[in-house]
C-alpha positions in Angstrom: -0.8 -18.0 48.9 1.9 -20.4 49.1 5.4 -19.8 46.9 5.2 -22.6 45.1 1.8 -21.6 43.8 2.7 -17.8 43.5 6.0 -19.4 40.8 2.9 -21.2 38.7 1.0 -18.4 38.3 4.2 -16.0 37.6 5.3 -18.8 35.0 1.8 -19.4 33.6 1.6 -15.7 33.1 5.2 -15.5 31.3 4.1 -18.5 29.2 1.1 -17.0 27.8 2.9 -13.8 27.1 6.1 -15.1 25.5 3.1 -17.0 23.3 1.1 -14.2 22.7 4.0 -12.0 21.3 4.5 -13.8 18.1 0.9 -14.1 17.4 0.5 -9.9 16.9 0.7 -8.6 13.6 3.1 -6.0 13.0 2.5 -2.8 11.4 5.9 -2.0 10.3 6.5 -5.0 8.1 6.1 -4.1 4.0 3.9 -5.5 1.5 3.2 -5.2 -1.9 0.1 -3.7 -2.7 -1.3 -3.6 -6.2 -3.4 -0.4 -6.7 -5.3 -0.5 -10.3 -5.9 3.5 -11.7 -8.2 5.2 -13.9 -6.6 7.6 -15.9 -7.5 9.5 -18.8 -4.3 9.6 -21.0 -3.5 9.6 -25.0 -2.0 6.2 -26.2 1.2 8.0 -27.3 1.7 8.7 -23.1 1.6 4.8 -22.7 4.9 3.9 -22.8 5.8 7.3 -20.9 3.9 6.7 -17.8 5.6 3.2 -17.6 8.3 4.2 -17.8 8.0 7.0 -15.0 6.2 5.0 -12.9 8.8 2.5 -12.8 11.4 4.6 -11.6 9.2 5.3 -8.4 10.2 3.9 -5.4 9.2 0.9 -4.6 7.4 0.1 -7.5 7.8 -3.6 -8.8 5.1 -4.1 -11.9 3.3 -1.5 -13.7 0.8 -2.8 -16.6 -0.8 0.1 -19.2 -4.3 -0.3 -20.5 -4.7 2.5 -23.0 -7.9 1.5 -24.6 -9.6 0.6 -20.6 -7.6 3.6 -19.5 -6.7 1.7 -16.6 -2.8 1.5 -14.9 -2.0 -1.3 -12.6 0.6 -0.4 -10.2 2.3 -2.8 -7.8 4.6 -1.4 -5.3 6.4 -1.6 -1.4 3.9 -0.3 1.0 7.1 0.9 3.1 8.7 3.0 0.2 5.4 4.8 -1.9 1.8 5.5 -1.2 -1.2 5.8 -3.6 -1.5 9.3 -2.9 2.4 9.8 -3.9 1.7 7.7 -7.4 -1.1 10.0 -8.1 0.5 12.8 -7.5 2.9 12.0 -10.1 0.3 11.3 -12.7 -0.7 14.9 -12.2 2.7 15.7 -12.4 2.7 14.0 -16.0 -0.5 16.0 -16.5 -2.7 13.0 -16.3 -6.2 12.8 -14.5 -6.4 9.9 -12.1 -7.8 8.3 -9.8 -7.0 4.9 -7.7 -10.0 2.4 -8.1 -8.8 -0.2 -5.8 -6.1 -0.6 -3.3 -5.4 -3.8 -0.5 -6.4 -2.4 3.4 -3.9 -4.4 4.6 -0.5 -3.1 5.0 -1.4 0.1 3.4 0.3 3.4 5.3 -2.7 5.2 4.3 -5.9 2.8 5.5 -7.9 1.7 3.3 -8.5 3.5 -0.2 -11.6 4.5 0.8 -10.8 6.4 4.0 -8.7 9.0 1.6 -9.6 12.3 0.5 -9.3 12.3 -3.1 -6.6 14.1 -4.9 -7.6 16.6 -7.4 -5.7 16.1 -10.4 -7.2 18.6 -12.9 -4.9 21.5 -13.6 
């Protein structure tokens, strides 16, 4: 091979590479997930677990639905999991369980790859 043909190749190879790089997706970078719960709770612990699960890391937006018994959590997928939230409804002594959770930029996979937590006293 001739130098002038080896310098192509080397800089056809760097080219593509330098390319390439910025095209990967990066599995460190945050996002905000929104997880939605099903909970079994008494109104009167409404405005409670709002308020608690604001102060968790991370979390952004929390939305109560006493009479669905639902809790819509949005949060920083680099400062809380799903499994940590539900460990603090058990913690409050509720029962619950995530319905639904985004794959994508989760720390844990998708929802459906967990083990559930148990959180019956």
């Amino acid at each position: 091979m001739k130098i002038d043909d080896m310098k192509k190749i080397i800089l056809f190879l760097l080219t593509v590479f330098l390319l390439a790089v910025p095209m990967q997706a990066r599995e460190d970078d945050a996002v905000e997930l929104t997880t939605t719960f099903l909970v079994v709770m008494p109104q009167k612990m409404a405005s409670t677990v709002t308020k608690t699960m604001k102060k968790q890391d991370g979390v952004s937006k929390v939305e109560t639905n006493v009479k669905e018994q639902k809790v819509v959590i949005t949060f920083n997928s680099d400062e809380n999991t799903v499994s940590n939230l539900i460990k603090v409804f058990k913690n409050m002594g509720i029962t619950a369980a995530a319905l639904e959770t985004g794959c994508f930029g989760s720390k844990e996979g998708c929802i459906n790859s967990m083990k559930p937590e148990n959180t019956m006293r």
